[in-house]
N, C-alpha and C positions, 0 to 999 in steps of 0.2 A: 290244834293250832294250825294256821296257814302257815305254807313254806313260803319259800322265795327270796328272803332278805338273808344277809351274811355279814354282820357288821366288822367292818377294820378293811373290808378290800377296798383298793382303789382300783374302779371300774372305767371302763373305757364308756364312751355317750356317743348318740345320735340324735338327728332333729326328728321329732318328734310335728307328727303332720295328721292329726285323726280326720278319716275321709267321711264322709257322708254321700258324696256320687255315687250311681250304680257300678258296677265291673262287671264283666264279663265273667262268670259261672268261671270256674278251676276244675282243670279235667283231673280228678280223684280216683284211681283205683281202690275198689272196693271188693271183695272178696265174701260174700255173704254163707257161705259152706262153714260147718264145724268141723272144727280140729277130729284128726283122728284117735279117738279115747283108745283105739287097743292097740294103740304103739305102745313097748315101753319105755321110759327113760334112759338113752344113751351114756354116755362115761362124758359127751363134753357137749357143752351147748354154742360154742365157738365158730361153726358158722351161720348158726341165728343171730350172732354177734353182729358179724363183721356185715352181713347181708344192713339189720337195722340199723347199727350205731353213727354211720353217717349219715343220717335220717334226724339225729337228734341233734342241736345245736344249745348253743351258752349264748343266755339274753344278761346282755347287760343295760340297765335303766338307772337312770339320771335325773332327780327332782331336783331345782333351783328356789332356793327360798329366801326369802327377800327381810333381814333384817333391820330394824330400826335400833340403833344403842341407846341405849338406855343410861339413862341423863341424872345425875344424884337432884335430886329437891333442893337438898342444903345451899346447892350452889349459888341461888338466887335470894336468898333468905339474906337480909341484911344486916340482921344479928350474930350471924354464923361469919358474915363475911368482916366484922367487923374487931374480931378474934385474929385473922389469921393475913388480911390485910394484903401485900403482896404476896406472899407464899399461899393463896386461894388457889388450889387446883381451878385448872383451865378444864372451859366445858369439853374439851377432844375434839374427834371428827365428828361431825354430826351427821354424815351420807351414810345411806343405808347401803348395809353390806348385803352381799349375798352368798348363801352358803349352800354348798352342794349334799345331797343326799344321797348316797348311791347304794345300789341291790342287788341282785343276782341269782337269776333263776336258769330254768331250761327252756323248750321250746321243740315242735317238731317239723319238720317239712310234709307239707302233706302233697304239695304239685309238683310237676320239675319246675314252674315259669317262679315257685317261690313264695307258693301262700305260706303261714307257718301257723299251727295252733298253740296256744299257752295259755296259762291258767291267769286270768283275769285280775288278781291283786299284786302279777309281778310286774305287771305293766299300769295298775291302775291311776297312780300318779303321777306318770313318768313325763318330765318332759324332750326326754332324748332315750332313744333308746339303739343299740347296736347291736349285731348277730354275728357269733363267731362259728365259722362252720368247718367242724372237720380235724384230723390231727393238723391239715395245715393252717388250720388258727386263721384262714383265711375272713376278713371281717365286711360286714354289709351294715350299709343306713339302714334302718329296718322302718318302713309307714306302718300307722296305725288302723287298721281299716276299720276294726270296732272294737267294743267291750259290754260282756253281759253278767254283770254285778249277782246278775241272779242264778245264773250256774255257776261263777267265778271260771267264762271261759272269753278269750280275748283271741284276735285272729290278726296277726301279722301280714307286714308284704314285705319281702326283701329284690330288687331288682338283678335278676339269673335265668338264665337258659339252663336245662338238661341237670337241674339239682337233684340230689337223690330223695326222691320221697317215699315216702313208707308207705305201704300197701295198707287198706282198713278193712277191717276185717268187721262182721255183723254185733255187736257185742252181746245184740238178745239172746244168742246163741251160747253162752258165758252158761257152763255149771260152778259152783262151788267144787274146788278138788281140782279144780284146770289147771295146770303149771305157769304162771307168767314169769316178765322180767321184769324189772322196773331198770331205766335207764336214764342218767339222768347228769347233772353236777352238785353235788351234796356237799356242801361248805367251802366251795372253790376248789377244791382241790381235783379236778378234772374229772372226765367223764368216769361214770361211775355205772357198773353193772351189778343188780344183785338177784336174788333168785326165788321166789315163792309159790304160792299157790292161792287162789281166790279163794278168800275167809266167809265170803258171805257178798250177798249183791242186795241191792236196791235197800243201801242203810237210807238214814233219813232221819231228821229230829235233833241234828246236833248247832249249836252255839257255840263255835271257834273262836277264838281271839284271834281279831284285828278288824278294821272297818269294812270291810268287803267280802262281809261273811257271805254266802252264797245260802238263799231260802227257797229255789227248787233243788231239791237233794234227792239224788238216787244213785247215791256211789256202789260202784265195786270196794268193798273191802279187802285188801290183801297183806300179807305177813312180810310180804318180800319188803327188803328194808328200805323203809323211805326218808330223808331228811332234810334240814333247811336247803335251800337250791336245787332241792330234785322237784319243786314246782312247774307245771307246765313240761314235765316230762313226759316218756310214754312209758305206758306202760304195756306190755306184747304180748302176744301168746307164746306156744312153744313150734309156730309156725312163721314166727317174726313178726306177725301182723299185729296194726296198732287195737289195740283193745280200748285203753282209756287214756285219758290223759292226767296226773296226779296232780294232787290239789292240795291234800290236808294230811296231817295225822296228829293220834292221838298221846298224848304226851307229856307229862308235869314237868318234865326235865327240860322238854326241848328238841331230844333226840330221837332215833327209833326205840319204839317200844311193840312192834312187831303188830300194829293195828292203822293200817295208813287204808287213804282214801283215792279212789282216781272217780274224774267222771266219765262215766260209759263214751266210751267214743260217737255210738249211733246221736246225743244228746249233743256233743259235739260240734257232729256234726253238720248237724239241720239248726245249731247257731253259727256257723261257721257260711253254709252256704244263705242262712237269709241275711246275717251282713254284708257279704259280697254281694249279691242282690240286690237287695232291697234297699241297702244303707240304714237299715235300721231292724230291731229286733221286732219281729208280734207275734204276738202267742193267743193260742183259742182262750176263749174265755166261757165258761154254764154258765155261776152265778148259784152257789148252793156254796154251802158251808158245811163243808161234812169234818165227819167227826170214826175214827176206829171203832172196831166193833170187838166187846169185850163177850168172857161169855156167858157173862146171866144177859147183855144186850141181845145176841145173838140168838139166847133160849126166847129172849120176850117175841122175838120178828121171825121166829119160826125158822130161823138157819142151820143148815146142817153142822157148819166150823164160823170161825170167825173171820172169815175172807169178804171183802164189800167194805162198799163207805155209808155209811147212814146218813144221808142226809138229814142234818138239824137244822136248818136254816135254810129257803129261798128268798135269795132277793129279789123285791119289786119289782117289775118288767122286765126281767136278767131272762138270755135268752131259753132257759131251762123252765124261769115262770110260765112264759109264752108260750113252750114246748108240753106241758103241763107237770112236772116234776112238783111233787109236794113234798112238802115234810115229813119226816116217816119213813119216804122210799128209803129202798137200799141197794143203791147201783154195784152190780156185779160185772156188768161188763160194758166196756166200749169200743163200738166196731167189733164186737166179738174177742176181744181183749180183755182178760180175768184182769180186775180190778182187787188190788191186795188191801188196800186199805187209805187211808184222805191223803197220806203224801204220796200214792201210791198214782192215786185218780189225778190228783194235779200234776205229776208229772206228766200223765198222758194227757193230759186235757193242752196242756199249755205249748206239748209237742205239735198239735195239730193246725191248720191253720184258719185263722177269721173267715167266719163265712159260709166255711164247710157245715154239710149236714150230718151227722154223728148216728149211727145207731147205741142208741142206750140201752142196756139191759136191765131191768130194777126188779125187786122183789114189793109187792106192795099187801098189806093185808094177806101174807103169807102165799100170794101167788104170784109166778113171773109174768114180766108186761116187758113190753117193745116201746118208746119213745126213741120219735128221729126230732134229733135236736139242731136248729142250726146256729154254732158257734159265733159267739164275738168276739171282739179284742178286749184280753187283758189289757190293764191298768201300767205303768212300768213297773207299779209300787206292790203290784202282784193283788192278790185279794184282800179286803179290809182282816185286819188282825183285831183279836179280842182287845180289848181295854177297860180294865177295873177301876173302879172307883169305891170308897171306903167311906159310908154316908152314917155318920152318927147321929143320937138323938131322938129314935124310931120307939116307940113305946110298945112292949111287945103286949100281944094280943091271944097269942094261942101257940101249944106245943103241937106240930105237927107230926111230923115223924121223929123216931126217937131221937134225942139229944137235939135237933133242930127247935128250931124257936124262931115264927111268922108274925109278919105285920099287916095290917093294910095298906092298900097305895094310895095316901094321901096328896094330893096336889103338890105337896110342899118335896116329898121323896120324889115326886114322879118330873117336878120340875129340875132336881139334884143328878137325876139320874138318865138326865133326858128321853125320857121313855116315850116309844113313838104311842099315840092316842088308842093304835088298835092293840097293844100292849096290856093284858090284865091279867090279873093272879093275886097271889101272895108275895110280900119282899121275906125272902132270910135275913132277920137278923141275927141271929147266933147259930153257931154249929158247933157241937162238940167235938173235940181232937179222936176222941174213942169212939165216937159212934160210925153205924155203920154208915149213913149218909157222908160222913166224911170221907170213910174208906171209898166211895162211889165218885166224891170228886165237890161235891154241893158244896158252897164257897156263902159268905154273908153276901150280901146286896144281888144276889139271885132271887131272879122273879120265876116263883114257882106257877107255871101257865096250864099245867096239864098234869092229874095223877091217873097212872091206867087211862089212857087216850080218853078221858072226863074231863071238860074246862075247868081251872078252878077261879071264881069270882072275885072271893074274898080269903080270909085266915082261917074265917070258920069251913070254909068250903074245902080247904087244905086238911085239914082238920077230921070232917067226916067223910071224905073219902079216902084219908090213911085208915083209920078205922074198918073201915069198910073193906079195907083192903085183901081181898087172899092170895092164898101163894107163895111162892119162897122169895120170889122179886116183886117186888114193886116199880113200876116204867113212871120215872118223873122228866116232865120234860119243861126246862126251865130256859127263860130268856135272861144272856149276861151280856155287858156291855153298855160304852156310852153311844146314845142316841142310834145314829147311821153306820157307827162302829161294831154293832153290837146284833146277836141272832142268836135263834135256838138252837138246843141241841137236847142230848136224853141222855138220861144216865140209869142203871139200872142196881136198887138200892137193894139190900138183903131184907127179908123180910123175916128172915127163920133164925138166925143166931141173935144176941145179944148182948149186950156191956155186960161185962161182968161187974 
């Protein structure tokens, strides 16, 4: 779940004024060196305390929402009124009320003149927001200079000279096993320190409750306790320096359950200084639709582990088409930068900026190749996402791989499916729950395009080239999706066990 919200307090507000003008760059201390691993741990962490803690501040934010009351029907009904005569309830006030909202998260100083970073959905609706800074509660109009829905990271301005800001520290620099703090205000009840270690880096793949889920993900994982209002907190090393900034945790209760999220500072960051900047966010853009690499994928593309993105899909003239990136490749690195896997590759990709020339690294046909790519600008809405549709009525034609059952692409499916003209295969119409093509991931209204890098035409074509098939995997590379929504990918089916 996201933090940030505390319901029952009543909060203090500010006007609320989102910029779009350039500003002037914030002079940021940054600290790019790793912590010393062969210190041991001390008996008290108290003056990493007192060094960071007024570096963190309490955002309090203020929605105003505009009701209309709500009028009975009966009232004007003249059967109803004809009952009760005088004693007819009166229609009331009829002016729309407005009713306040209010939230409560953290925030951190990052300049002295007073930028502040925080997590994106504790400010996303706000339309006043104030900043309390300090034991002496000391309180600032806080401006909105922007907000990036897509890391859930949001960057303040409060008007100060000589503010305490916290030092940032490299966060690529992060092992698993590093000591942080998380610091923050966790249910109002004031600032709040607690203590852990980094559970794992560059999570990815989660679905939080609330609207402003955040879809470029590469959190730091840590155990150190995190709860509602420690949103837009920091969280530090065991050198005081800001590491990440807290976002999320995991939770059916609500509370801590020892699995919280921040995002890396360095990501942050570079949305922190293109808002100030720019007044507006842009992120690089390939134009491939990649896909994890599992490891019968991995054995099929000749990879040592399963680290790399597979590219299943290039879009049309996207600057990676241009750059020559096919389908198939499987990029390992950019700029010389190990690439983990497709949320792994978007985050770096979308780090960098429009324009720039890229070196790619890709594996193609089991050898490495160099492609210098030059970036575009993503979408706001990030890259097209998959979209299913569930097309009945397909008269099957042929059992292709076990448990799966093929159609042909008749006009009538190809129009249902939108399917772009250069589009041909086999459709899925059925898949069984036990089979192993299930277990691979093949879905019904999959257009099977490719088995063992072989076109396939038709159902019959699906058909004898699973046949034909040897080896313990089978490489199918199928198109899903509607119309311009929709691209390949590959999936790697078992060839060698069976349904029992």
């Amino acid at each position: 779940m996201l933090l940030g919200s505390v319901a029952g307090l009543v909060l203090l507000a500010c006007l609320h004024n989102p910029c779009s003008a350039r500003e002037n760059a914030p002079q940021i201390t940054v600290e790019s060196t790793p912590i010393n691993r062969d210190v041991h741990l001390g008996t008290s962490f108290a003056p990493i305390v007192k060094k960071v803690a007024p570096s963190v501040v309490n955002i309090f934010s203020t929605r105003f929402v505009k009701e209309q009351p709500q009028r009975n029907p009966f009232f004007n009904d003249p059967i109803f009124r004809q009952f009760f005569g005088q004693q007819m309830p009166q229609d009331g006030d009829n002016r729309v009320h407005t009713r306040r909202e209010e939230s409560l998260g953290s925030g951190v100083i990052v300049s002295a003149d007073g930028y502040i970073l925080t997590a994106n959905h504790v400010v996303a609706d706000a339309d006043e927001v104030k900043v309390s800074i300090g034991e002496s509660k000391k309180e600032y109009t806080a401006r909105i200079i922007g907000k990036d829905a897509a890391t859930d990271v949001a960057v303040l301005k409060i008007a100060g000279t000589d503010l305490p800001a916290v030092t940032l520290a490299d966060s690529d620099q992060l092992e698993v096993g590093d000591v942080v703090l998380a610091i923050g205000n966790p249910f109002g009840v004031g600032q709040t320190v607690t203590m852990g270690i980094v559970s794992a880096l560059g999570r990815s793949g989660f679905d939080f409750d609330g609207d402003n889920r955040p879809h470029i993900q590469n959190f730091i994982q840590t155990d150190a306790a995190i709860n509602p209002g420690n949103s837009g907190g920091a969280l530090v090393d065991a050198d005081g320096r800001l590491v990440g900034i807290n976002t999320a945790i995991i939770s059916p209760s609500g509370g801590n359950n020892g699995i919280g999220f921040a995002v890396p500072v360095n990501m942050a960051r570079t949305v922190l200084e293109r808002l100030i900047t720019g007044g507006k966010i842009t992120r690089g853009y390939l134009g491939v639709k990649p896909q994890d690499l599992d490891a019968g994928l991995a054995q099929q593309f000749g990879l040592p582990d399963q680290n790399g993105a597979l590219v299943g899909y290039v879009w049309p003239g996207s600057p990676a088409s241009k750059a020559g990136v096919k389908s198939g490749d499987v990029i390992l690195t950019i700029n010389d930068k190990q690439i983990t896997g497709a949320d792994n590759l978007k985050v770096v990709v979308s780090q960098l900026d429009p324009g720039s020339r890229v070196k790619v690294g890709i594996m193609r046909d089991g050898a490495p190749k160099s492609i210098v790519v030059a970036l575009g600008t993503m979408s706001e809405n990030g890259e097209v996402k998959d979209d299913q549709n569930n097309t009945g009525g397909v008269s099957s034609k042929a059992d292709a791989l076990d448990g799966v059952t093929v159609a042909d692409l008749d006009p009538h499916v190809r129009d249902e499916l939108q399917l772009p003209d250069s589009v041909h295969g086999a459709l899925v119409t059925e898949v069984e729950n036990d089979s192993n093509s299930a277990d691979a991931g093949l879905q019904p209204n999959d257009i099977i395009v490719e088995i063992n890098r072989q076109a396939v035409t038709d159902s019959d074509a699906a058909v004898r080239l699973c046949k034909a098939a040897k080896g313990s995997q089978i490489l199918v590379k199928i198109w899903r999706g509607l119309g311009n929504s929709g691209g390949t990918l590959y999936l790697s089916v078992d060839n060698t066990k069976r349904p029992q």
